[in-house]
The first five atom37 places (N, CA, C, CB, O) and aatype in JSON, in Angstrom:
{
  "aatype": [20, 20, 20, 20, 20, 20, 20, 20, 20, 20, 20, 20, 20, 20, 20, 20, 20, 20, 20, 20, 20, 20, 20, 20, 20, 20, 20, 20, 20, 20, 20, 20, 20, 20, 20, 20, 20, 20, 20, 20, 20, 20, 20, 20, 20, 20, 20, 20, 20, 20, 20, 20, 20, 20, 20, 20, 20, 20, 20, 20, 20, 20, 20, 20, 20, 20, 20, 20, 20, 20, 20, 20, 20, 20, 20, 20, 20, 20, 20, 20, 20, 20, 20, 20, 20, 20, 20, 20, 20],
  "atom_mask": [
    [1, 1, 1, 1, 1],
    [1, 1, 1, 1, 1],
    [1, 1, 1, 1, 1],
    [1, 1, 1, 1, 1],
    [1, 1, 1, 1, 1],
    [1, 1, 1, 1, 1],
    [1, 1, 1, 1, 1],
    [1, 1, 1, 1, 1],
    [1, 1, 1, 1, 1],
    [1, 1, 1, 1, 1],
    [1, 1, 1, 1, 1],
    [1, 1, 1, 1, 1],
    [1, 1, 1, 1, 1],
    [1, 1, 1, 1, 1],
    [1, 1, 1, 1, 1],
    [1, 1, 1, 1, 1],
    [1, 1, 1, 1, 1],
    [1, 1, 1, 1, 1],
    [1, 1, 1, 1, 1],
    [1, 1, 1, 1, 1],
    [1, 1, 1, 1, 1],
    [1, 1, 1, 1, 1],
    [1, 1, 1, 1, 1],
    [1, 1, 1, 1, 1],
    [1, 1, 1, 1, 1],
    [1, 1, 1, 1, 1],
    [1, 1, 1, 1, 1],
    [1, 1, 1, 1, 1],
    [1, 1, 1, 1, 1],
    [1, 1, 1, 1, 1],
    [1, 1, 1, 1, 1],
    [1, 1, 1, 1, 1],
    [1, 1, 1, 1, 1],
    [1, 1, 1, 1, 1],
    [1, 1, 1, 1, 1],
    [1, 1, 1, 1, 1],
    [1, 1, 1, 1, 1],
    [1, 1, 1, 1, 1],
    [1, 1, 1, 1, 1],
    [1, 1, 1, 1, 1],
    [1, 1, 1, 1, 1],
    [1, 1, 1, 1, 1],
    [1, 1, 1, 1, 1],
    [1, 1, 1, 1, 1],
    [1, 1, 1, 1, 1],
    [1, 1, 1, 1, 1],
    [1, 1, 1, 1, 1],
    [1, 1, 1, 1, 1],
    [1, 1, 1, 1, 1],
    [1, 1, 1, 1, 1],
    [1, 1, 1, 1, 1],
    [1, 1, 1, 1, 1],
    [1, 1, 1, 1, 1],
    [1, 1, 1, 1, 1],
    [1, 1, 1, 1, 1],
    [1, 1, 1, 1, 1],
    [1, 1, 1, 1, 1],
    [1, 1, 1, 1, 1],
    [1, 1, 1, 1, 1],
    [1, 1, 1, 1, 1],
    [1, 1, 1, 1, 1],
    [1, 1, 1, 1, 1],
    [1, 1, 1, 1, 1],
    [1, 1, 1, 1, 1],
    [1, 1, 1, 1, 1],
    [1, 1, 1, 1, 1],
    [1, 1, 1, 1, 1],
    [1, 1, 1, 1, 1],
    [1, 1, 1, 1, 1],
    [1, 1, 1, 1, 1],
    [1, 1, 1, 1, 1],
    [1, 1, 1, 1, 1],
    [1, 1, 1, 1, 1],
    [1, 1, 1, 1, 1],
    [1, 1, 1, 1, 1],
    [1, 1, 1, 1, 1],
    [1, 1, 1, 1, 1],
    [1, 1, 1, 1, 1],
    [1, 1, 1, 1, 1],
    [1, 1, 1, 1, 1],
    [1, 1, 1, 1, 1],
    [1, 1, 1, 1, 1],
    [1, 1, 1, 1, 1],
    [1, 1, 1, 1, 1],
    [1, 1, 1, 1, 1],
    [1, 1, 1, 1, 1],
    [1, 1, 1, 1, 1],
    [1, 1, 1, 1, 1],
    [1, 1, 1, 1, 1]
  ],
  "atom_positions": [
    [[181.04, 92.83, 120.31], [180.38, 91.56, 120.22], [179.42, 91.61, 119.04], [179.65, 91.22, 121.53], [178.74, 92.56, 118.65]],
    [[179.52, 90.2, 118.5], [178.22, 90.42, 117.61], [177.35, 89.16, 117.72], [178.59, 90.7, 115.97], [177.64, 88.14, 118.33]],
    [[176.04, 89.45, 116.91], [174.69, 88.32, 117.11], [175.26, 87.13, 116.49], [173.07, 88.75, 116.25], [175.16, 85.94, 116.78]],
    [[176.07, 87.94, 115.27], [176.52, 86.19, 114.61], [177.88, 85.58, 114.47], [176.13, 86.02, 113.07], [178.05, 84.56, 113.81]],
    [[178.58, 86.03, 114.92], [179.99, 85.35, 115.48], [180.31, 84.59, 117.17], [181.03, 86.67, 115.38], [179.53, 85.19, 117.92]],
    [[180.87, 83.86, 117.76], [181.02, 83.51, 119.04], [181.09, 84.71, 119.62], [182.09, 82.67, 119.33], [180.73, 85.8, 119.18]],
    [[181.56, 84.43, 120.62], [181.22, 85.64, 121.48], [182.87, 85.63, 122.32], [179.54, 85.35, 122.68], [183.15, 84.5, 122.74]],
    [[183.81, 86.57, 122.57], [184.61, 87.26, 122.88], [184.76, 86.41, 124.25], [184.27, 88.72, 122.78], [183.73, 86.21, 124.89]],
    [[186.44, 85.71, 124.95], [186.68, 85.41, 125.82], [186.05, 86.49, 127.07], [187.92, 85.15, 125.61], [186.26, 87.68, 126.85]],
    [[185.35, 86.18, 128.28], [184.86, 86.59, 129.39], [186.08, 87.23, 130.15], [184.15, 85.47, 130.08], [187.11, 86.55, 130.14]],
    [[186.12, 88.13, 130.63], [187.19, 88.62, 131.23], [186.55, 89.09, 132.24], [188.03, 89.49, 130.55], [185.34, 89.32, 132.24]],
    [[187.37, 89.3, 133.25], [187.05, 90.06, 134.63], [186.73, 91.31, 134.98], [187.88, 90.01, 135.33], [186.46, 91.72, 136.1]],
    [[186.79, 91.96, 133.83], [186.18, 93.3, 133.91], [185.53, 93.53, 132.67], [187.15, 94.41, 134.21], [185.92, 94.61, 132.23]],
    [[184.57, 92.9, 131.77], [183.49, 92.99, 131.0], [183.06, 93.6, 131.2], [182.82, 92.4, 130.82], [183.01, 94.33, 130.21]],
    [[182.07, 94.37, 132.67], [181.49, 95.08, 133.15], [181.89, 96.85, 132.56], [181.67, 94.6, 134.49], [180.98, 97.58, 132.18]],
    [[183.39, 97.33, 132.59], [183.55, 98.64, 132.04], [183.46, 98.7, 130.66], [184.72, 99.19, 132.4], [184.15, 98.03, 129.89]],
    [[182.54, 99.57, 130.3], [182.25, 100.47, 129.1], [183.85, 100.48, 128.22], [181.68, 102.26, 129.73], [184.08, 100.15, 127.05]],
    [[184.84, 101.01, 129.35], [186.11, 101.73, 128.21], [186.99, 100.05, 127.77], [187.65, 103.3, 129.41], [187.99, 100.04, 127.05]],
    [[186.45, 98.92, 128.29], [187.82, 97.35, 127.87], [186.46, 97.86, 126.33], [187.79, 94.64, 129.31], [187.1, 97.61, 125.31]],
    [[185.34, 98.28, 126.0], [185.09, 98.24, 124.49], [184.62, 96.92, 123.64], [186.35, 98.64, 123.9], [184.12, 96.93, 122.52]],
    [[184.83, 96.02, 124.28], [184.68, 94.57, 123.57], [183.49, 94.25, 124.22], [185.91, 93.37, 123.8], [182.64, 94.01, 123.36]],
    [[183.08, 94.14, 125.26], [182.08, 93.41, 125.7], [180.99, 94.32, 125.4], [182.22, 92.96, 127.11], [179.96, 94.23, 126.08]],
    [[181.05, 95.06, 124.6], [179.48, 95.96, 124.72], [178.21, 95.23, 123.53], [179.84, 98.05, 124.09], [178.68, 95.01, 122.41]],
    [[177.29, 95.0, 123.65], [176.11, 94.15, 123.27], [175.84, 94.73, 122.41], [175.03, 93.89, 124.04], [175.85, 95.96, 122.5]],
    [[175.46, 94.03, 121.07], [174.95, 94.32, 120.07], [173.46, 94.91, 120.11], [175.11, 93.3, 119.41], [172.93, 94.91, 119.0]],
    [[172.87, 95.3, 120.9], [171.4, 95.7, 120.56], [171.3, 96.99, 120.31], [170.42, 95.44, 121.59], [171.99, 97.98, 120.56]],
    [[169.86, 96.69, 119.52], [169.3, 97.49, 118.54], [168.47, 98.62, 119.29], [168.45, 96.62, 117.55], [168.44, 98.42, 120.5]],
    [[167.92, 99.52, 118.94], [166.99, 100.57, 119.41], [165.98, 100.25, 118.87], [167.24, 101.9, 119.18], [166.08, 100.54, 117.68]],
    [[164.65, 99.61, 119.2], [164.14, 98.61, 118.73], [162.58, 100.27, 117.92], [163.77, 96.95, 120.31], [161.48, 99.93, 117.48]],
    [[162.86, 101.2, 117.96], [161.94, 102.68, 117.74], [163.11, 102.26, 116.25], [162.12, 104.69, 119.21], [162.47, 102.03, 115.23]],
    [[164.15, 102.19, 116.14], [165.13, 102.53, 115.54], [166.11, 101.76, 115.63], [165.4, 103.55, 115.79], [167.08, 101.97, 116.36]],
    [[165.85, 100.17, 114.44], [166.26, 99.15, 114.34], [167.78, 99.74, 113.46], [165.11, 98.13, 113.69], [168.83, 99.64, 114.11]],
    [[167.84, 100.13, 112.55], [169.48, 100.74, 112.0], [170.15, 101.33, 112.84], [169.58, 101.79, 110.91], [171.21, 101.85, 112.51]],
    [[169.48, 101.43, 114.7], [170.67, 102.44, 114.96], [170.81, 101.41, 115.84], [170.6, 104.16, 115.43], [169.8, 100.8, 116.2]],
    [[172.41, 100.96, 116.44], [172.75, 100.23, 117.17], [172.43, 101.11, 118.3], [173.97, 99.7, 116.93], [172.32, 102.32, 118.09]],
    [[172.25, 100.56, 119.64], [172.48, 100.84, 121.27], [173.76, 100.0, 122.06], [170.99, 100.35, 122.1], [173.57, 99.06, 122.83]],
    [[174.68, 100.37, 121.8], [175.67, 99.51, 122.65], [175.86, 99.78, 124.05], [176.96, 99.58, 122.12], [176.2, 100.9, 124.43]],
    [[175.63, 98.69, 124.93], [175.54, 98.68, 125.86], [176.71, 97.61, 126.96], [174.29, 98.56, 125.72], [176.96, 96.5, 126.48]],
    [[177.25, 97.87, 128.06], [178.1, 96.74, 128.56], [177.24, 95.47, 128.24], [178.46, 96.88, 130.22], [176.2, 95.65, 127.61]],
    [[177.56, 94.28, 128.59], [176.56, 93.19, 129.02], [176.54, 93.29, 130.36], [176.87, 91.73, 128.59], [177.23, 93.96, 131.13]],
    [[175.75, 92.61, 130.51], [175.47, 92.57, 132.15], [176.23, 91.52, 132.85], [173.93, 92.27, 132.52], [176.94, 90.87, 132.08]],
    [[176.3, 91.1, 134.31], [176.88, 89.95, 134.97], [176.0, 89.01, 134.19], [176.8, 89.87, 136.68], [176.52, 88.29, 133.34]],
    [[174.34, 88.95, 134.46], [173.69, 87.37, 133.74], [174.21, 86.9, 132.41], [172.02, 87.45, 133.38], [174.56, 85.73, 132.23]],
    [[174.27, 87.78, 131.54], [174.69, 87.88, 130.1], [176.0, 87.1, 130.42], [174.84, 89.52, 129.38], [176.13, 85.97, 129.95]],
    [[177.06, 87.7, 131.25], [178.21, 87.44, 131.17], [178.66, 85.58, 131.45], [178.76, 88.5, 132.17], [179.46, 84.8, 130.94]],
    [[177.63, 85.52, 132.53], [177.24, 84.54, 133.72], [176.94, 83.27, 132.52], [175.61, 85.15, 134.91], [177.54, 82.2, 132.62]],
    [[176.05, 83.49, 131.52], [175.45, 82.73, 130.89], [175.92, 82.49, 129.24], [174.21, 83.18, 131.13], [175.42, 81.76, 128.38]],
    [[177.13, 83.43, 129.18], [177.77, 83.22, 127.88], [178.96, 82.18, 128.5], [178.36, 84.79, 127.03], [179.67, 81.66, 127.64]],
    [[179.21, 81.89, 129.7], [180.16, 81.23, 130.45], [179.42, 79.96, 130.76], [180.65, 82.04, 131.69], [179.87, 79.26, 131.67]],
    [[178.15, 79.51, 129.99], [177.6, 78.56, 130.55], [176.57, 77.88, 131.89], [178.35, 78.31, 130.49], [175.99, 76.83, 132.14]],
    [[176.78, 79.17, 132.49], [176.18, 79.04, 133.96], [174.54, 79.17, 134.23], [176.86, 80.23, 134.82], [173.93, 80.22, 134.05]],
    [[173.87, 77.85, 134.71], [172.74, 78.2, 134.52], [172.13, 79.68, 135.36], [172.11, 76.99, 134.81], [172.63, 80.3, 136.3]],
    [[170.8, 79.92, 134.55], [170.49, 81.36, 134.84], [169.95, 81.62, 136.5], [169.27, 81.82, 133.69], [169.87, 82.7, 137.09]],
    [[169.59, 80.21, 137.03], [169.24, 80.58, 138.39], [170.51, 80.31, 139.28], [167.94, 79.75, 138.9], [170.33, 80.17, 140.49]],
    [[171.66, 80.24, 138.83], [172.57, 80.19, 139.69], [173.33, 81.54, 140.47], [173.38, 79.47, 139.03], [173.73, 82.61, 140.02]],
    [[173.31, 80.88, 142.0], [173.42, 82.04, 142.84], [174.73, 82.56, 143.22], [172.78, 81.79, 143.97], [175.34, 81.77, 143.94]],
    [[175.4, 83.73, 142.95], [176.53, 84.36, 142.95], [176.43, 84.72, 144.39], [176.71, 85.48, 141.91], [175.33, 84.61, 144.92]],
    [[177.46, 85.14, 145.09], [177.91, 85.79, 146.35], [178.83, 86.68, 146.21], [178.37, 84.96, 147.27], [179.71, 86.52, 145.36]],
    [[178.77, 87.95, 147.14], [179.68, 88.8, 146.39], [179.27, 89.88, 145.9], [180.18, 88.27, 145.45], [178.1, 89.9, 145.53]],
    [[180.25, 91.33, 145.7], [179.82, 92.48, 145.32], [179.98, 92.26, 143.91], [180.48, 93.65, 145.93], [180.6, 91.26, 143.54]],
    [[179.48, 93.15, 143.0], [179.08, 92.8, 141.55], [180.4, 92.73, 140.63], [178.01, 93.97, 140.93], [180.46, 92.09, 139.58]],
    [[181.63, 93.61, 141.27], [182.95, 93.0, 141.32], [183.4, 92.04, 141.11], [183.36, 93.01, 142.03], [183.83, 91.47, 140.11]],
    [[183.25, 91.64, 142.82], [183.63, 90.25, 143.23], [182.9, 88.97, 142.16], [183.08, 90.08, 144.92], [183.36, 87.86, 141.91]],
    [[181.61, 89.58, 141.68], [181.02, 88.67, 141.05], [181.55, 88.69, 139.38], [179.51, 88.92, 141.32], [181.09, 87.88, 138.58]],
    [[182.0, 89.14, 139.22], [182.22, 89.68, 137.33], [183.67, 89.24, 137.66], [181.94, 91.85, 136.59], [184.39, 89.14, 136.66]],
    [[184.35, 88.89, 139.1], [185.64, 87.8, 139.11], [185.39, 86.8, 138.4], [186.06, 87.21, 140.41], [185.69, 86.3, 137.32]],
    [[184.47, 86.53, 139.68], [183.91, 84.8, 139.36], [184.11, 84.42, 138.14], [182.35, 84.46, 139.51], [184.99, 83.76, 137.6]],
    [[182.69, 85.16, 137.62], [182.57, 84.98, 135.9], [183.39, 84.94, 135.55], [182.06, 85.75, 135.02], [183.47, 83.75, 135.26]],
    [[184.91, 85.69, 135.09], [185.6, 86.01, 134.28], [186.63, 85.18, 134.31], [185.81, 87.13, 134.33], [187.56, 85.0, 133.52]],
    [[186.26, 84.62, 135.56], [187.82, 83.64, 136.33], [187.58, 82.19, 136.16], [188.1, 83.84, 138.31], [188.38, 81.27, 136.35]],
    [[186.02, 82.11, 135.67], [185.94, 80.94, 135.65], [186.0, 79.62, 133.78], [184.61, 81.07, 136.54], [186.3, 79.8, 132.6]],
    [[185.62, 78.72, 134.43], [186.04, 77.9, 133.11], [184.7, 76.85, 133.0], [187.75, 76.93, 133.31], [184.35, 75.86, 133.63]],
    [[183.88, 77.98, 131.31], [183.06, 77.74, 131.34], [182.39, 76.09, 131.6], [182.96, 78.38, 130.53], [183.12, 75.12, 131.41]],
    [[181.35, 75.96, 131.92], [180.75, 74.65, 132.45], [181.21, 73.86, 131.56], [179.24, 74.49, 132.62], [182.13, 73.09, 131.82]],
    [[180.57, 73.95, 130.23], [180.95, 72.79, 129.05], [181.65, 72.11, 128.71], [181.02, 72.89, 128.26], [181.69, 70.93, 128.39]],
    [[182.4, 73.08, 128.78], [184.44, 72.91, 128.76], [184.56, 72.1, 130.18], [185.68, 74.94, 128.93], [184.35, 70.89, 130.08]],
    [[184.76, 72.42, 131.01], [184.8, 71.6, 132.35], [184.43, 70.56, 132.24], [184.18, 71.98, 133.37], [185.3, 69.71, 132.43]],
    [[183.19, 70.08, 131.93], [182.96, 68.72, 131.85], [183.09, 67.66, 130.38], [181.63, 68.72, 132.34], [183.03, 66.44, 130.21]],
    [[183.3, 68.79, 129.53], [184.28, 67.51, 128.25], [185.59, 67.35, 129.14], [184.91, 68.36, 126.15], [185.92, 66.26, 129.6]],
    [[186.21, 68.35, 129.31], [187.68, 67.32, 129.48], [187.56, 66.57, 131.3], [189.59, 68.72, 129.3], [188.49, 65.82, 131.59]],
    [[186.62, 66.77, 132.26], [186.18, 66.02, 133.15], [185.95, 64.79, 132.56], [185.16, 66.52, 133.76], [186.47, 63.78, 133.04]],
    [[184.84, 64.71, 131.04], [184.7, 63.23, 130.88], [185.74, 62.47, 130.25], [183.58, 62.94, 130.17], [185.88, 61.26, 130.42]],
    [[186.77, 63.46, 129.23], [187.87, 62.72, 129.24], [189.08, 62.04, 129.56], [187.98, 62.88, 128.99], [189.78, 61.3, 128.86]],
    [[189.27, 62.69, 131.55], [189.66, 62.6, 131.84], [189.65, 61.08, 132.42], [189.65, 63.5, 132.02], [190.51, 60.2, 132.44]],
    [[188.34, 61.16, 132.89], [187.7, 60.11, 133.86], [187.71, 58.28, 132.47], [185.44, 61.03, 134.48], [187.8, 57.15, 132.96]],
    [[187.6, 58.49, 131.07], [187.38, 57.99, 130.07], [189.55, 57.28, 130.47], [186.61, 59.3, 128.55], [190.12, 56.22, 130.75]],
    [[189.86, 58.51, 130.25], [191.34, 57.76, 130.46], [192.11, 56.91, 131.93], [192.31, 58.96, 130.18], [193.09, 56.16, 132.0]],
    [[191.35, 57.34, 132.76], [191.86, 56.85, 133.68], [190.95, 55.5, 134.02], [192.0, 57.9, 134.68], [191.38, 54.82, 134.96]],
    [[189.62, 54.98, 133.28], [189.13, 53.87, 133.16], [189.75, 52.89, 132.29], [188.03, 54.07, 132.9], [189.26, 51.77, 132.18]]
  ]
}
């Protein structure tokens, strides 16, 4: 992933280190030239998917990094919701 390109389709297992793609661009902030790559987290994941940040998951962190991965981010959902609703008026 990087700070200045979009950010990598959400998948259902973001969470492991070895899928390699989802690991976060941050810095070692003692030691700004050295990257720290790290997984992202579910919120990270949760919230690159659009989902507001107090929204409440159910579920083992698994079950939850489904959700995320399975789902279709908010934004998207509701453009073609409003276009839908636009055509059928």
């Amino acid at each position: 992933m990087r700070w200045d390109a979009p950010s990598l389709t959400i998948r259902t297992e973001f969470f492991k280190p070895e899928k390699g793609q989802y690991l976060h661009p941050q810095w070692d902030p003692k030691h700004p030239a050295k990257r720290v790559n790290r997984v992202i987290t579910h919120l990270e994941a949760a919230r690159l998917q659009d989902f507001p940040e107090d929204f409440e998951w159910c579920g083992s962190k698994s079950e939850i990094a489904k959700q995320i991965g399975n789902a279709v981010p908010v934004g998207l959902a509701s453009a073609v919701a409003k276009q839908i609703k636009r055509a059928l008026t």
